[in-house]
N, C-alpha and C positions, 0 to 999 in steps of 0.2 A: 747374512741378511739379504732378503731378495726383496728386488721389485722392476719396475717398469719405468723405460725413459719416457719422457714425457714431452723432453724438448732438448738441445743442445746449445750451447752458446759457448763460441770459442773454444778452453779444452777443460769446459766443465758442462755440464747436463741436470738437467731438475729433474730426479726420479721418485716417482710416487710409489710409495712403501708402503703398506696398510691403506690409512685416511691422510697420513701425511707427503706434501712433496716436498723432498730433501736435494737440496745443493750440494752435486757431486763431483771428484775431481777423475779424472781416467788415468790411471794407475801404470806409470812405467811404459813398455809398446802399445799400450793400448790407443792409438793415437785417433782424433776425431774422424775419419773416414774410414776408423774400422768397426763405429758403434754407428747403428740410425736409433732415431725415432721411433722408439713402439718396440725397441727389443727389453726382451725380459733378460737382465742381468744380475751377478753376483757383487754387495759390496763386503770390502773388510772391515775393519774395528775403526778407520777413520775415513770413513764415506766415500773410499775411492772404488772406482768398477774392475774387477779383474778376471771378471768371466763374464762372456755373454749364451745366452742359453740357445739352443738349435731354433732355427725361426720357420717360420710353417708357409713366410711368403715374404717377400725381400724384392725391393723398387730400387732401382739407380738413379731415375728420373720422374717425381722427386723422390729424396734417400727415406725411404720408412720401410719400418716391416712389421710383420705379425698382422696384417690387415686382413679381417675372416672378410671384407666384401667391400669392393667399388660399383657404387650407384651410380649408375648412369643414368642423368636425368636429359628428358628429351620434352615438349612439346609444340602441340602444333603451330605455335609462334613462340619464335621465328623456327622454319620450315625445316625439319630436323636434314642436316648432312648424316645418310646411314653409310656412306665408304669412313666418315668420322669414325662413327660409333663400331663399323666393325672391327677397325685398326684400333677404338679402342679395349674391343675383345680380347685383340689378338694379344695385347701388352696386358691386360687381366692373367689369360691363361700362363702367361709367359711366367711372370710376376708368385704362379703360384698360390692366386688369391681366385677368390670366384664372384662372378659380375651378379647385379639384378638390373633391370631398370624401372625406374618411376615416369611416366607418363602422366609429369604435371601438367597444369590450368585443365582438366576435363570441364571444368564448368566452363569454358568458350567450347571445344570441340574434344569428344571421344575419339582419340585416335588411336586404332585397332593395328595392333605390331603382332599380334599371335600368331600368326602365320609365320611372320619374318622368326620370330625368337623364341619361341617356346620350349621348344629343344635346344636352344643352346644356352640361356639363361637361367639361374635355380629359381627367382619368380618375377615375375611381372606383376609391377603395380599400378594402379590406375586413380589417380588421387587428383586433390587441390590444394594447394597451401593456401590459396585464398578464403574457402572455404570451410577446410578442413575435413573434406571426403575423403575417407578413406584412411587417414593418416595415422587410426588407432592402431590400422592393419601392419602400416611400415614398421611401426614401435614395439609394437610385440614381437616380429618379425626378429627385429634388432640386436632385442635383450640380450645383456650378453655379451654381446659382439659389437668389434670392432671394425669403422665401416669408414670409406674414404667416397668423396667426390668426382665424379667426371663430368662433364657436359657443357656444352655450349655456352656462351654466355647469353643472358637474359633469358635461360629457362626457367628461374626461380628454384638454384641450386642455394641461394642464400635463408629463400624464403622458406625450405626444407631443414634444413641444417637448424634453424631458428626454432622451428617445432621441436626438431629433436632434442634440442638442448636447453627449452624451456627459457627463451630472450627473445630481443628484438632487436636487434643491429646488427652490423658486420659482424663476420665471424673471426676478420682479421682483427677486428679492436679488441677481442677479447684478450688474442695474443699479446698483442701490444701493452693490455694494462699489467697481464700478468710479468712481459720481461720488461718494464719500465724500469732505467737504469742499468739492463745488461749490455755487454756491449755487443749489438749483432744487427745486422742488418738484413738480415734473411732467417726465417722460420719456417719450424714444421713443426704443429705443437697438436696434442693429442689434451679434446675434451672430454669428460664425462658428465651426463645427467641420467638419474633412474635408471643403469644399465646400461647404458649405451655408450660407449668411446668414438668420439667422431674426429678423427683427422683431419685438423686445419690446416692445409697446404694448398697452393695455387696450381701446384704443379701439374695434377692430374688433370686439367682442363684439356693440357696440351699431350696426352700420351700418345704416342709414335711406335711405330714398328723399329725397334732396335736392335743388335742382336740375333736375329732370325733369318736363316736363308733361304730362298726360293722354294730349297726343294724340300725346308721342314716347314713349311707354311702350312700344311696340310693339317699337321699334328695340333692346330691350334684350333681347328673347326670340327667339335663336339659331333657335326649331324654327317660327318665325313667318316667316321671313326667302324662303324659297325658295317662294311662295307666286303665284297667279293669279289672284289677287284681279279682279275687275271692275274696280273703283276701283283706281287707283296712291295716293290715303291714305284707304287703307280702315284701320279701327280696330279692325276683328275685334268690334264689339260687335252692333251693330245694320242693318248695310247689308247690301242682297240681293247676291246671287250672291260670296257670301266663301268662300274658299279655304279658309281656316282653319275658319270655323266644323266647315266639312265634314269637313276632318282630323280633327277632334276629334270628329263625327258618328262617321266611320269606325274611330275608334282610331289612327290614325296621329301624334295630338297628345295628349300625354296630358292627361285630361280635368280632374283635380284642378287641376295646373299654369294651366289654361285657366281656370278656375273661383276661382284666385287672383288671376290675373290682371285679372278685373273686379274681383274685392275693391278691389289695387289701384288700378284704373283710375279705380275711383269716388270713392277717398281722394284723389289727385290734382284731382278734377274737384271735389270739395267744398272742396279750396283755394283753387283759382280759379286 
């Protein structure tokens, strides 16, 4: 019997089989930091997990996988941090999952990112949750798929999640009525409404550059990739005849982006 965790609590898991979620127990080695959230696994004849299926994108921080997309929502209040948003690309691409972002409240101000993100993001949306512009477009977009959280707080990532999921309150109380009585004090619990699986975790607010060295930082910026660099591991900082730099001479990279990019570069390289 297969199916999908859904949540974990201590050294058992609610996995959803069909239409049903079933209380499972992890079977023998399989111990709670070898299963996440969102992995599609095998049970036996008495509900325990003893295979977990190949995962297509996989988090540390926080522990979930199988996530087809992290939303990154942004608007123009309060004033988006984009060294934020591109460190949290850079843990998207790491991660193995693929970003979009929603540029909620447009009904205060349209704020125009296409320049910055076009080419590195699969799409940019341009919505209201207060409203409801636009938000037909997220939903279809969605179907399907499985999608997690990132962004600032008070960008109205609650007020999104809420559309998605057909309710109107915290996204955390939901969690909470459903493990009332489990014993756990930290989750990461996986909704569904009309298609769509949205990962309730706090985690992803705070995604961070982990993992990643100096000199593979490059490998994570999409608009870097198609490049004729002289060197094959040129670093785009400081070596002659770089592709890249020129792109961004020319405007065909966009220049902020490029200019966060050493930010990072050089927080990486004062790690060591």
């Amino acid at each position: 019997m297969k199916g999908q965790i859904y949540t974990l609590f201590g050294q058992k898991a609610l996995v959803k089989v069909g239409d049903n979620l079933i209380e499972c127990s992890l079977k023998g080695s399989m111990r709670k930091n070898s299963v996440l959230v969102g992995d599609y696994v095998e049970l036996d004849e008495q509900n325990r997990i003893f295979k977990i299926e190949k995962r297509t994108s996989c988090f540390s921080r926080p522990s979930v996988a199988n996530v087809d997309y992290v939303n990154i929502v942004i608007a123009p209040i309060p004033k988006p941090d984009f060294l934020v948003v591109d460190k949290m690309l850079i843990s998207i691409f790491a991660g193995g999952s693929k970003p979009i972002i929603c540029v909620n409240k447009c009904d205060i101000e349209r704020m125009e990112i296409s320049s910055r993100y076009a080419d590195v993001v699969d799409k940019i949306f341009y919505l209201s949750s207060l409203t409801g512009e636009n938000l037909s477009e997220l939903k279809e977009f969605l179907k399907n798929k499985t999608v997690a959280f990132a962004g600032q707080s008070a960008v109205g990532k609650t007020s999104l999640i809420n559309a998605l999921l057909g309710v109107n309150h915290k996204v955390g109380d939901l969690s909470e009525k459903i493990m009332r009585g489990k014993n756990t004090t930290t989750y990461c619990f996986v909704h569904e409404n009309d298609g769509i699986k949205v990962v309730d975790t706090p985690g992803f607010t705070a995604l961070e550059v982990n993992g990643i060295s100096a000199k593979n930082l490059k490998d994570y910026y999409p608009e870097f990739k198609d490049n004729s660099c002289y060197y094959s591991d040129c670093v785009h900082i400081a070596e002659p005849y770089c592709d890249v730099k020129e792109k961004v001479k020319n405007e065909e990279i966009n220049k902020d982006r490029y200019e966060n990019y050493l930010t990072i570069y050089n927080e990486l390289k004062d790690k060591g």
